[in-house]
C-alpha positions in Angstrom: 0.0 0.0 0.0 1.7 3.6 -0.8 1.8 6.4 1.8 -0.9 8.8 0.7 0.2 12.2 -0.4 -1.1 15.9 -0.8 -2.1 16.0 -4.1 0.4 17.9 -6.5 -2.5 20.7 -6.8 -1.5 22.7 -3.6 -2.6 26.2 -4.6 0.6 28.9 -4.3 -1.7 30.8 -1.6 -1.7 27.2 0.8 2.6 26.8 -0.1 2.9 30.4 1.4 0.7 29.6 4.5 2.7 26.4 5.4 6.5 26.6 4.1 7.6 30.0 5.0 11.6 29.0 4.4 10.8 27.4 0.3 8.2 30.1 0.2 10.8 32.8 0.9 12.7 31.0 -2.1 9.4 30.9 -4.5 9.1 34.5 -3.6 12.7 35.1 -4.4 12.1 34.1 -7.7 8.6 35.6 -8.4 9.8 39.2 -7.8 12.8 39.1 -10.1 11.1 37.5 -13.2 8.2 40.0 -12.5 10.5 43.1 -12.3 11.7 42.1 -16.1 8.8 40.6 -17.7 4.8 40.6 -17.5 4.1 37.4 -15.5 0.4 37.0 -17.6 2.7 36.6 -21.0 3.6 33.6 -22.5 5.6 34.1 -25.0 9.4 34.9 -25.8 10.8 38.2 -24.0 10.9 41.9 -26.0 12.7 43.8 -23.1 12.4 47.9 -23.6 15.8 49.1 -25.0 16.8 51.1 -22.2 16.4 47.5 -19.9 18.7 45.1 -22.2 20.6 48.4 -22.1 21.1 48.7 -17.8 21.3 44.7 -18.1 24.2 44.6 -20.1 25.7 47.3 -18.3 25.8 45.6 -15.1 26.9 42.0 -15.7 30.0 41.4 -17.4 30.0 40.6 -21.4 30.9 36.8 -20.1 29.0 34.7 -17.8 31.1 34.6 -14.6 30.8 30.6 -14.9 33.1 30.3 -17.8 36.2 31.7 -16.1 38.2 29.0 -14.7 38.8 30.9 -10.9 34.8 30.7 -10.4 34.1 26.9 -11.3 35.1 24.4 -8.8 33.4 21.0 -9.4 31.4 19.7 -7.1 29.8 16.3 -6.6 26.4 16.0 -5.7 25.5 15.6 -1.9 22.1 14.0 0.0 19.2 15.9 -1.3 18.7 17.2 2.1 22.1 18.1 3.1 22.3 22.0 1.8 20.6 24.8 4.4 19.1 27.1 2.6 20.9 29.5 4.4 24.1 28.5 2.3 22.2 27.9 -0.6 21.3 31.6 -1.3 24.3 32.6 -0.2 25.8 31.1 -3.3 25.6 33.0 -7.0 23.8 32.6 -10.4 26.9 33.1 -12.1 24.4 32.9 -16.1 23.8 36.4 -16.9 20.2 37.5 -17.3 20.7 38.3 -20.7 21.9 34.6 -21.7 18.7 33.4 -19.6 16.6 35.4 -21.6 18.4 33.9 -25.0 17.8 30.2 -23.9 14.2 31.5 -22.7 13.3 32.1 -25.8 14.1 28.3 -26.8 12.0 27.2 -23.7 9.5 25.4 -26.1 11.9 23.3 -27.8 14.9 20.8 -25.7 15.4 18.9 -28.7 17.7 22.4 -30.0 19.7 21.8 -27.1 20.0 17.9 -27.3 21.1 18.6 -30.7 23.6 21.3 -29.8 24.6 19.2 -27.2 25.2 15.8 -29.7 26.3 18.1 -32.4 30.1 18.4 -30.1 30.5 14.2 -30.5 32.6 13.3 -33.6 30.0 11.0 -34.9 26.7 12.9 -35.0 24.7 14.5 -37.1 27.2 13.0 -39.5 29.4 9.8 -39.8 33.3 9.3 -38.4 36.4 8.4 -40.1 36.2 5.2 -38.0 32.5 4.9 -39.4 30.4 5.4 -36.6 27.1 6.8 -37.1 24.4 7.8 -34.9 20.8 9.1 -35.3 18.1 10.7 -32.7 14.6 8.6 -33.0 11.3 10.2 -31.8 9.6 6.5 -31.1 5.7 6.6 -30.9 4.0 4.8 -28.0 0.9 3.3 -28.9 -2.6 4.8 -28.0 -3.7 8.6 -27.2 -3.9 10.1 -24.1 -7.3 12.1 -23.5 -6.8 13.7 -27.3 -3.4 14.4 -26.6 -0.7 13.8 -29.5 1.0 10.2 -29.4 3.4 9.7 -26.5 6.7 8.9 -27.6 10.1 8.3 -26.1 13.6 9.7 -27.1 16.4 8.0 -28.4 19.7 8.4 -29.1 21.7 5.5 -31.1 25.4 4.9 -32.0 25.3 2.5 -34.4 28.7 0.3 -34.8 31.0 0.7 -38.3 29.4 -1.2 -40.8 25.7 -0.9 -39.2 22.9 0.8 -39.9 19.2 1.2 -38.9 18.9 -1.2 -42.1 20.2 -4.3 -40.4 19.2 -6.8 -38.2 18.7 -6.1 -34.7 19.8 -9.6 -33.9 23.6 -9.3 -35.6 24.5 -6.9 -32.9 24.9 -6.6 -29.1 22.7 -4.1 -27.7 23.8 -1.9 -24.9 20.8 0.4 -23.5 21.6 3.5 -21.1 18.8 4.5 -18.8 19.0 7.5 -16.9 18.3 8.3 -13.4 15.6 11.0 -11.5 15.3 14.5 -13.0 18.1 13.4 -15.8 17.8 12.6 -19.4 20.2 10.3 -22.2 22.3 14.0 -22.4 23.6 13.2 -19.1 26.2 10.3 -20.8 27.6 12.6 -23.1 31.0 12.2 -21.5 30.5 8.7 -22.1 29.6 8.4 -25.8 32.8 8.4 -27.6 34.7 6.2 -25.6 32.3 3.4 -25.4 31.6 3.7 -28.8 35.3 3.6 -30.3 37.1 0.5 -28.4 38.0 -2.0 -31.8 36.8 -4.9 -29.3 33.3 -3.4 -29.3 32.2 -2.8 -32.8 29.7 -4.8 -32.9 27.5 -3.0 -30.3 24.7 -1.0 -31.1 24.3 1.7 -28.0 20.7 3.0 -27.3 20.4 5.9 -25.3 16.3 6.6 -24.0 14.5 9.3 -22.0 11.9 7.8 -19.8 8.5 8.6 -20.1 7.9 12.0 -18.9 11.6 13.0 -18.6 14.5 13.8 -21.1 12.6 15.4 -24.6 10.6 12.3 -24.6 6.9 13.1 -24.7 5.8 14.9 -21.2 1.9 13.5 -20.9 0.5 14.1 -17.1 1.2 11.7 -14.8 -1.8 10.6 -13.2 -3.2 7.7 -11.4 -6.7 6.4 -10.9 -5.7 4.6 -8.0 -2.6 5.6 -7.1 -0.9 1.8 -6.3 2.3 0.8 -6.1 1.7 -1.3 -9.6 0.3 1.8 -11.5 3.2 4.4 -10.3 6.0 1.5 -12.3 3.6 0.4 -14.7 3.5 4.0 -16.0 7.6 3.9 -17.0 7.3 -0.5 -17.4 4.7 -0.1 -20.1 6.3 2.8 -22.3 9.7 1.1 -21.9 7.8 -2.4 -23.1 6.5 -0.6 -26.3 9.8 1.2 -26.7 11.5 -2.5 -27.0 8.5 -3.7 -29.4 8.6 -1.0 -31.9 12.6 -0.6 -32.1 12.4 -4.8 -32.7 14.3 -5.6 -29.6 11.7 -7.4 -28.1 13.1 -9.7 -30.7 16.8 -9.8 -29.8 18.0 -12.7 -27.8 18.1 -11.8 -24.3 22.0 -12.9 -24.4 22.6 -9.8 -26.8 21.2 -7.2 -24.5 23.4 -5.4 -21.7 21.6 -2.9 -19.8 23.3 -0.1 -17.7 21.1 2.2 -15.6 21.3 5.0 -13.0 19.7 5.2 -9.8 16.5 5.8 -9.8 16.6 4.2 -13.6 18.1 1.3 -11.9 15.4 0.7 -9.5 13.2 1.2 -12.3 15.1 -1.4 -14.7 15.3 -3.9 -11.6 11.5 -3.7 -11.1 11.1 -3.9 -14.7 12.5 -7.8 -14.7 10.8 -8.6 -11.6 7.5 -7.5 -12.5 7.6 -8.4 -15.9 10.4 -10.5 -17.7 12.9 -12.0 -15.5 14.9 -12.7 -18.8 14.6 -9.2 -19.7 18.8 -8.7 -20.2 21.9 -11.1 -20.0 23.6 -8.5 -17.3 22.4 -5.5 -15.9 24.6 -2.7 -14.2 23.4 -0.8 -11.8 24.9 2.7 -10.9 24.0 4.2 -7.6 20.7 2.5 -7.2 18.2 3.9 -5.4 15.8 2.5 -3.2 17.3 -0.9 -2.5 17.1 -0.2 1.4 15.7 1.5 3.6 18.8 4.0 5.7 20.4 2.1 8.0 20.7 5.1 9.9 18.3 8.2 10.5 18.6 11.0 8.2 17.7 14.5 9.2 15.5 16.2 7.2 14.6 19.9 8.0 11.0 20.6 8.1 10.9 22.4 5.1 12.2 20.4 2.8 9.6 17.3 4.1 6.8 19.8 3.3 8.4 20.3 -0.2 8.8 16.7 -0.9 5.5 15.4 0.3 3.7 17.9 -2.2 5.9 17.3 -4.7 7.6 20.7 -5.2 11.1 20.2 -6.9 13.9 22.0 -8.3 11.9 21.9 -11.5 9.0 23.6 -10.4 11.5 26.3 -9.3 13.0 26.4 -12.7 9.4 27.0 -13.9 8.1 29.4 -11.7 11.6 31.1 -12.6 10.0 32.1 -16.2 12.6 34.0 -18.4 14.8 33.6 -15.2 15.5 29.8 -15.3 18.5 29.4 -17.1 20.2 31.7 -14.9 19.0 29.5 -11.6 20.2 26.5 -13.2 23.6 27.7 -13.3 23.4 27.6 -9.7 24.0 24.1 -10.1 25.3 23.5 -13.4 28.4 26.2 -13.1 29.4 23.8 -10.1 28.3 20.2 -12.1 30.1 20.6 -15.1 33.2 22.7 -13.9 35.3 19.6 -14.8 34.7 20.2 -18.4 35.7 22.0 -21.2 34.2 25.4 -21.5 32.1 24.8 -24.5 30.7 21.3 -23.4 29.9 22.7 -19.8 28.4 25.2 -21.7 26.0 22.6 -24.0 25.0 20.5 -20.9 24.2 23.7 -19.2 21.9 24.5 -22.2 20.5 21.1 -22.0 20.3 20.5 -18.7 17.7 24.1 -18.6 15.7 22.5 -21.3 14.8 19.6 -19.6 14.6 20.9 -16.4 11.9 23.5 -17.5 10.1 21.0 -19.6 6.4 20.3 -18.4 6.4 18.7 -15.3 5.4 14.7 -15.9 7.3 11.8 -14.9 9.4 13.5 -11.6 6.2 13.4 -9.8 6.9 9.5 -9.4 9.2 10.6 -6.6 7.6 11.1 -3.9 5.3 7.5 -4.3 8.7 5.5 -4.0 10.6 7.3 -2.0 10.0 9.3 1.5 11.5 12.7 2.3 15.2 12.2 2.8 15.2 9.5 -0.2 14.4 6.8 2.2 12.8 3.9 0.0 9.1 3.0 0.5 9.6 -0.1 -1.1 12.8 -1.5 -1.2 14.4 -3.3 -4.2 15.7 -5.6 -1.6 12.5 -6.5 -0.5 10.2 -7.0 -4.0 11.4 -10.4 -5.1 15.3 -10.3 -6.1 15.3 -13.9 -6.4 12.7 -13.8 -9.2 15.4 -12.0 -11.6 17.4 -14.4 -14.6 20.0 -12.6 -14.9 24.1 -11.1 -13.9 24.4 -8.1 -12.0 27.2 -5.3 -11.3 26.6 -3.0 -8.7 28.9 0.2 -9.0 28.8 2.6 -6.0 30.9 5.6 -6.1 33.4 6.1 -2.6 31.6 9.1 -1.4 28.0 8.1 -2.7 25.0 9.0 -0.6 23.5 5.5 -2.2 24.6 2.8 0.5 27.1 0.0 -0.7 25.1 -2.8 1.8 21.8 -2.8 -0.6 24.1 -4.0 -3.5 25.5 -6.6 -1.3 22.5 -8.2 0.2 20.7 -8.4 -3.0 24.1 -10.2 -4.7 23.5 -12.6 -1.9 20.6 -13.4 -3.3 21.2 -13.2 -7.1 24.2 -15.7 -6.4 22.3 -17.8 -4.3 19.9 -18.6 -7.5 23.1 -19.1 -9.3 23.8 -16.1 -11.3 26.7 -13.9 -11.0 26.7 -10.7 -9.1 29.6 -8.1 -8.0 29.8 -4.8 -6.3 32.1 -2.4 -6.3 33.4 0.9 -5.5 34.6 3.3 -7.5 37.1 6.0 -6.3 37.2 9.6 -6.4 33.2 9.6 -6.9 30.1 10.5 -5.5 26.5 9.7 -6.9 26.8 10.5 -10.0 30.0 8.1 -11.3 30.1 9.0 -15.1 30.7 12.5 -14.6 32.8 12.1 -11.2 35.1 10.1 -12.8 34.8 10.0 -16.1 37.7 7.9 -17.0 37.0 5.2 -14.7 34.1 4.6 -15.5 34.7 5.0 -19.2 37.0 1.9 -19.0 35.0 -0.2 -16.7 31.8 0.5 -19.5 34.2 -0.9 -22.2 35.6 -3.9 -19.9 32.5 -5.1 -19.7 31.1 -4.8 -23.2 34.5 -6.3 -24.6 33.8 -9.6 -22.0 30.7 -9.7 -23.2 30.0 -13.0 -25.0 26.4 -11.9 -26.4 27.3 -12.7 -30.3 
């Protein structure tokens, strides 16, 4: 049975009557985008002269997050560990005047994916090693309430040689599923390495955004009855079709190497349990979440419970932030991507607004599997582990707020029923692995797609 929840619907007047600390944030917000723009428009921004004008004259011609003194990198920490004391006290290093450029693109995050892709040496147009790649709107079946077909987003390296044209079944298929709040942008660090070892050219690597997240379609995301089975069926089902129209419901199972982040990877996990224990030859799973429940007791400010159980995120923010958002994202981005080169920090920055400020849809499946602190509601550990056909790899960064003992109770398991199943660590990384320690985990992908024995 799942905790009942406020419904998403809490009016702005109830938010300012019961969370006076995120209200003073909301508020924060409200009054800058309404001192630049009507709040009643929606459309792009046509700031008076003399504004642009006193804009550009206070903020310098380059955002502050592109000099190299002003961007440290920093890993991501427990959702609940930043006050937000020390969170305001922090800067929006975007300039307003970039925020209102990528405003004006608000409608359309496939401009960014593309900008994004567009820095990879394979895409929109083929290598000198003969790579090629291609970005796939694939329609779901069915209509929601009138709506326009649901569809998911895909990304696809195909291996020298390969094409769209041939057989699904002549290739190993690797398929990269991304975690809460992210989208297939994310592994964009990831792309060219994995894609280029001479040992793995005969894999076909299919990047997806999850229903409701990415630049995949963004339907609402509601429940008649608001089970436990209805919350996963939601992302089960569209992944299910996904696989059926792309023909890899046809692949051999021994082809198919899945590798999935956190919240992906609880998703992925369910996925088998619930409805093909076969579904994959090995899965890896990258700072899963919700496979147990904390082992010890996590403080979580008042606040930030209120927040959580109505289902007010950082993307709301981003929202409510109008013509504003791109500059609040660099709040986090100018920090998240400080490890990269100027123009790809840059790009995901870009991409990472679009997303973010996409119609809210799939994120609201927080809060039913996970309690305020990220505590799981339903363990992984605890919905039938011994059910799954298949080998595991659990990869935990050193400093990752995702605890190491889930992965090892559930390879008890999985090796108990005679499949294989490892853990490990991963130094010099938190959470989020393939952007900690991009290297590392750049060579452990290709280790394991060259050991692969799938064709």
């Amino acid at each position: 049975m799942l905790v009942f929840r406020r419904a998403f619907s809490v009016s702005y007047a109830q938010l300012q009557s019961s969370i006076s600390p995120g209200n003073q944030f909301l508020s924060f917000v409200s009054n800058i985008k309404a001192s630049l723009v009507n709040k009643n428009k929606e459309k792009d921004i046509d700031l008076p002269a003399n504004v642009l004008k006193d804009i550009n004259e206070n903020e310098p011609t380059k955002s502050k997050h592109t000099s190299s003194e002003s961007r440290q990198y920093k890993r991501s920490t427990h959702p609940t560990s930043v006050p937000l004391n020390k969170l305001f006290s922090n800067s929006f290093p975007y300039s307003i005047t970039e925020s209102l450029q990528d405003y004006s693109y608000r409608a359309n995050p496939l401009a960014f994916q593309h900008e994004l892709l567009s820095l990879l040496p394979f895409y929109p147009e083929p290598d000198s090693m003969g790579r090629t790649s291609k970005v796939y709107k694939v329609y779901l079946d069915g209509e929601v309430k009138g709506q326009p077909r649901n569809f998911i987003n895909e990304f696809v390296i195909y291996p020298p040689g390969k094409s769209e044209n041939d057989d699904p079944n002549t290739m190993n298929h690797l398929i990269m599923i991304h975690g809460y709040g992210g989208g297939l942008g994310f592994w964009f660090k990831n792309f060219d390495e994995i894609s280029k070892s001479n040992k793995s050219q005969n894999w076909c690597i299919h990047a997806i955004d999850l229903l409701g997240y990415g630049c995949s379609s963004r339907p609402p995301f509601t429940l008649k009855n608001e089970t436990l089975d209805e919350v996963e069926d939601w992302f089960h089902l569209s992944y299910q079709q996904w696989l059926q129209k792309r023909g890899l419901d046809k692949v051999s199972k021994d082809k198919i190497l899945i590798m999935a982040h956190s919240m992906g990877a609880y998703l992925m996990a369910t996925y088998g349990i619930r409805k093909d224990p076969n579904f994959c030859k090995k899965i890896m799973m990258v700072s899963p979440g919700a496979v147990i429940k904390h082992r010890e007791e996590v403080n979580v400010p008042a606040y930030f419970a209120n927040l959580w159980e109505r289902n007010i995120s950082p993307f709301v923010l981003v929202r409510k932030a109008g013509p504003l958002g791109s500059k609040l994202v660099s709040l986090w981005s100018s920090r998240r991507f400080a490890n990269l080169p100027e123009e790809e920090s840059m790009a995901l920055h870009k991409y990472a607004y679009g997303i973010f400020q996409s119609p809210g849809s799939g994120e609201y499946m927080l809060n039913y599997l996970l309690a305020p602190g990220a505590d799981a509601r339903h363990p992984l550990l605890e919905r039938g582990m011994d059910k799954l056909r298949c080998d595991f790899l659990w990869c935990y960064g050193k400093e990752d707020w995702m605890d190491v003992h889930g992965g090892e109770l559930c390879s008890k398991i999985i090796k108990d029923k005679g499949f294989k199943s490892e853990v490990m660590e991963i130094a010099d990384s938190g959470h989020h692995i393939y952007l900690d320690n991009i290297p590392v985990f750049n060579k452990l992908m290709v280790e394991e797609m060259d050991k692969f024995q799938g064709i």
